[in-house]
N, C-alpha and C positions, 0 to 999 in steps of 0.2 A: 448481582441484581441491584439496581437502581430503582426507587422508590421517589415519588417527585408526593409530597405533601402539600398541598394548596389550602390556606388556612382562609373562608371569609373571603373572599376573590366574588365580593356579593354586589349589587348597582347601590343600594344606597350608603356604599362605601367610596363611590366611585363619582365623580362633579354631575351634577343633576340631582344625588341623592339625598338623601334627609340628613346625614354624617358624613358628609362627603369630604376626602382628602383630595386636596387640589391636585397631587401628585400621582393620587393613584391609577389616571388612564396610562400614562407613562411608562406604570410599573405592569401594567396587563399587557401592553404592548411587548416590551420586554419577557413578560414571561410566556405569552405565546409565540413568540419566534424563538425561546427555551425549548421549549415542547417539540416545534417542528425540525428545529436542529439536532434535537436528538430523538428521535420518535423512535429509532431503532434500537435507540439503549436503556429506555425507560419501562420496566418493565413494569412496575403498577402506579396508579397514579387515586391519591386518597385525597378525597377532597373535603374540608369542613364547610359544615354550615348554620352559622346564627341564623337561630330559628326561635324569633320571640312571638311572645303574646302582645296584646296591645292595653291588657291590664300587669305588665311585669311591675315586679319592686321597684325597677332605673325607670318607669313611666310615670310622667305626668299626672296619671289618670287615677293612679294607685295611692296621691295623697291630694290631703287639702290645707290648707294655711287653718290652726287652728282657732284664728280670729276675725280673717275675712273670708275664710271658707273659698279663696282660690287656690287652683291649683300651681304649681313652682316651675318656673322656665328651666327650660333645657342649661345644663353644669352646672342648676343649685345643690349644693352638699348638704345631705341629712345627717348630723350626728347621732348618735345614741340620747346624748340630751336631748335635743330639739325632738327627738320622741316621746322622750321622758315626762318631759316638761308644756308636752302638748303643741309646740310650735308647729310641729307638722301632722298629720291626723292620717294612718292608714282608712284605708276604704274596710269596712266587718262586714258586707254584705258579701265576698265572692267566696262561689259554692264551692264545698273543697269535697264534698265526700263524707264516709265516717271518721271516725277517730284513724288519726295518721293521715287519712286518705289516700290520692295518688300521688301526693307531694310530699309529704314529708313519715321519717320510716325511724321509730323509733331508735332502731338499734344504732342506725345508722348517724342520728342527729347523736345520737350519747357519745359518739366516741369522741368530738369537739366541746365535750362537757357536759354537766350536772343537766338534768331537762327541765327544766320551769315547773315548780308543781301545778303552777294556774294557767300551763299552757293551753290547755283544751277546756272548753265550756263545759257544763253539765249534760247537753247532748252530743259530744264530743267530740262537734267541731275542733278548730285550731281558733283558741283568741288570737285573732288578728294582730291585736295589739302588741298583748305581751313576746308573742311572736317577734316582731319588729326591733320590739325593745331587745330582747336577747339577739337576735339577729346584728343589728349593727354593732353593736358588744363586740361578738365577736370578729364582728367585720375586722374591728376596729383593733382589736388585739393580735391580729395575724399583723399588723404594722404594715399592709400593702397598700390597703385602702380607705375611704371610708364612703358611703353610700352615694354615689355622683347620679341624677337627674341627666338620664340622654335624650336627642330626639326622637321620635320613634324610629325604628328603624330595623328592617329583617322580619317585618312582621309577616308570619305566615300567609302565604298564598296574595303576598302583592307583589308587585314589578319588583320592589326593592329587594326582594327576599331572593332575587334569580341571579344566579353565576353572571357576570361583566360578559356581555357577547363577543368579543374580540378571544378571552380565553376558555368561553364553552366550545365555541369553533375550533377550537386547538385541540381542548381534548376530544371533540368528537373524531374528529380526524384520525387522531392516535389511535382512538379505539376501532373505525375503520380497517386501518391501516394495519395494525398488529392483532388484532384480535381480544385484547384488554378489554375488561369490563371496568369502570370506573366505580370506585369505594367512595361511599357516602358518610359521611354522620354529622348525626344532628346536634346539635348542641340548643345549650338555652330553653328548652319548651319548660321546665317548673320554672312557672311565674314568682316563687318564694325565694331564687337565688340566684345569683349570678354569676356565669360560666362565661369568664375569659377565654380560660383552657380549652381545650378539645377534650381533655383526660379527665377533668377533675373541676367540681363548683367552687368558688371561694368558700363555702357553706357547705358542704355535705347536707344535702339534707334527706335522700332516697338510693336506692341503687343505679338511678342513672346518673346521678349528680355525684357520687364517688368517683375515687380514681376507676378507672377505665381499664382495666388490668387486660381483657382480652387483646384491645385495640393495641396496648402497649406492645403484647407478647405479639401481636401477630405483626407490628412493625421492626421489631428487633431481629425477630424471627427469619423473617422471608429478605430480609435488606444488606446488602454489602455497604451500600452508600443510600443514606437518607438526605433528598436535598429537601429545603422548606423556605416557603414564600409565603406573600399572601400579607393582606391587613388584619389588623393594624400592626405595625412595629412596638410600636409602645403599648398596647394590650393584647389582642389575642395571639401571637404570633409571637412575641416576648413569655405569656406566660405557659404556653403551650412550649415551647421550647425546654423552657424551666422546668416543666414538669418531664420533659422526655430528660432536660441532662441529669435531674435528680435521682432517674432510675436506672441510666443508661454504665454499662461499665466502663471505670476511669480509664482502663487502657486501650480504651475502643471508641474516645472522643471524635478524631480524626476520620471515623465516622458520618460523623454529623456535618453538615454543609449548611448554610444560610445563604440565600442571593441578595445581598445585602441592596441591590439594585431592582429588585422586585418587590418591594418592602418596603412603606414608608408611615410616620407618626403621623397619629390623629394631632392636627395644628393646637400649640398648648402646651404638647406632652414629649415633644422634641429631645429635651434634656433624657428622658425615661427611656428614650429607643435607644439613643446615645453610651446612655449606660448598658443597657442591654447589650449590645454589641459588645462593647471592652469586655463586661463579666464573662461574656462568652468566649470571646478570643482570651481571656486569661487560663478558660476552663480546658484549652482545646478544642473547640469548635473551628470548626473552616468557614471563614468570611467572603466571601466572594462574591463576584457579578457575573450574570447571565454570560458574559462574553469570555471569564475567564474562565468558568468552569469545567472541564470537560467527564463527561462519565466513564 
């Protein structure tokens, strides 16, 4: 059983969109003539989808300069200081719910550390604040990241947010054609943290934003050969990887496929795909292109 993963295959991934990789029609192109060369062999096909808010943490809209009170261009980096120290000012106003709320789940936020005792106000909101400030902390001690300002992008229920129409045609067809239902999931909707992965938020902060244990099992599970595409190289597609070779068995690498030619880095971030690749071909992973693949 063959298993085709499409990670983020979204428009404003794609030239015209607000994040757009120059490369990436290319790589739709490519992986829809994938699809319909092998429609017979693919037997499910799961597709991810960033799915943001327009008030997320990576948005504009979520901070302000804390002396001119504007908000920060698209790739300004937040540190844990520049929260600290007031340079940058989360927004206290967004409704979260009661205590926890639908965003963030005690047990859950404890297991990445001690919980702030003045994380929640006396009606039991979330302080925004101190929130943020423990948030990039940790950002910042996973050694992956640290809080990067995007354009907007993925936001719910806009053009940008919909499958590249060259490979939603592909997959519909497939699912015509064999009788496949196509697998969804969402990712990104807690505005408090930010999901690379498909599996797992840099931040745990709820049950959706942990690793993803069902999605995992049920890809290990049902799959002979997992192939994975999709944007970006250098973040969603790189850390979703990461997170499948972390759980995946070491003698069962050869397994795992990458279309290395359906995949391309957000401009910038070049070097980070670049290594992604090597780590993976050190790991055992199969590197390949749409053309040399076969199922």
């Amino acid at each position: 059983m063959t298993t085709l993963l499409l990670i983020d295959v979204q428009n404003d991934f794609h030239p015209g969109g607000s994040l757009a990789i120059p490369t990436a029609d290319t790589d739709a192109t490519r992986t829809a003539s994938f699809i319909r060369k092998h429609m017979s062999s693919i037997s499910r096909i799961v597709m991810t989808m960033a799915s943001n808010q327009t008030l997320h943490t990576f948005n504009s809209g979520f901070w302000t300069n804390g002396e001119t009170g504007e908000h920060p261009s698209p790739f300004t980096t937040i540190t844990s200081d520049d929260v600290k120290n007031g340079t940058w000012v989360p927004r206290g106003d967004i409704r979260q719910g009661g205590k926890g709320g639908p965003m963030i789940d005690d047990a859950i936020f404890a297991k990445g550390g001690d919980i702030p005792s003045n994380l929640y106000n006396e009606d039991g909101s979330v302080n925004i604040l101190q929130f943020c400030i423990e948030y990039t902390s940790r950002l910042e001690s996973k050694g992956r990241f640290q809080l990067c300002i995007w354009p907007k992008h993925c936001l719910i229920g806009t053009s940008g947010h919909n499958v590249v129409p060259e490979v939603m045609e592909a997959v519909l067809d497939w699912s015509h054609e064999t009788g496949g239902i196509v697998e969804w999931v969402d990712k990104g909707q807690n505005l408090f943290t930010e999901m690379y992965s498909a599996f797992c938020a840099e931040v745990p902060l709820n049950g959706k934003t942990d690793f993803d244990q069902d999605l995992f099992s049920s890809l290990k599970k049902g799959t002979n050969e997992l192939v994975i595409c999709g944007q970006a190289l250098s973040h969603c597609v790189n850390y979703t990887v990461r997170d499948i070779v972390e759980h995946w068995p070491k003698d069962e690498m050869d397994k795992l496929t990458i279309l290395a030619d359906c995949a391309s880095s957000v401009p910038g971030f070049e070097s980070v795909g670049e290594q992604f690749v090597k780590d993976m071909k050190e790991l055992g992973v199969n590197v390949e292109t749409s053309e040399t693949f076969e199922c």
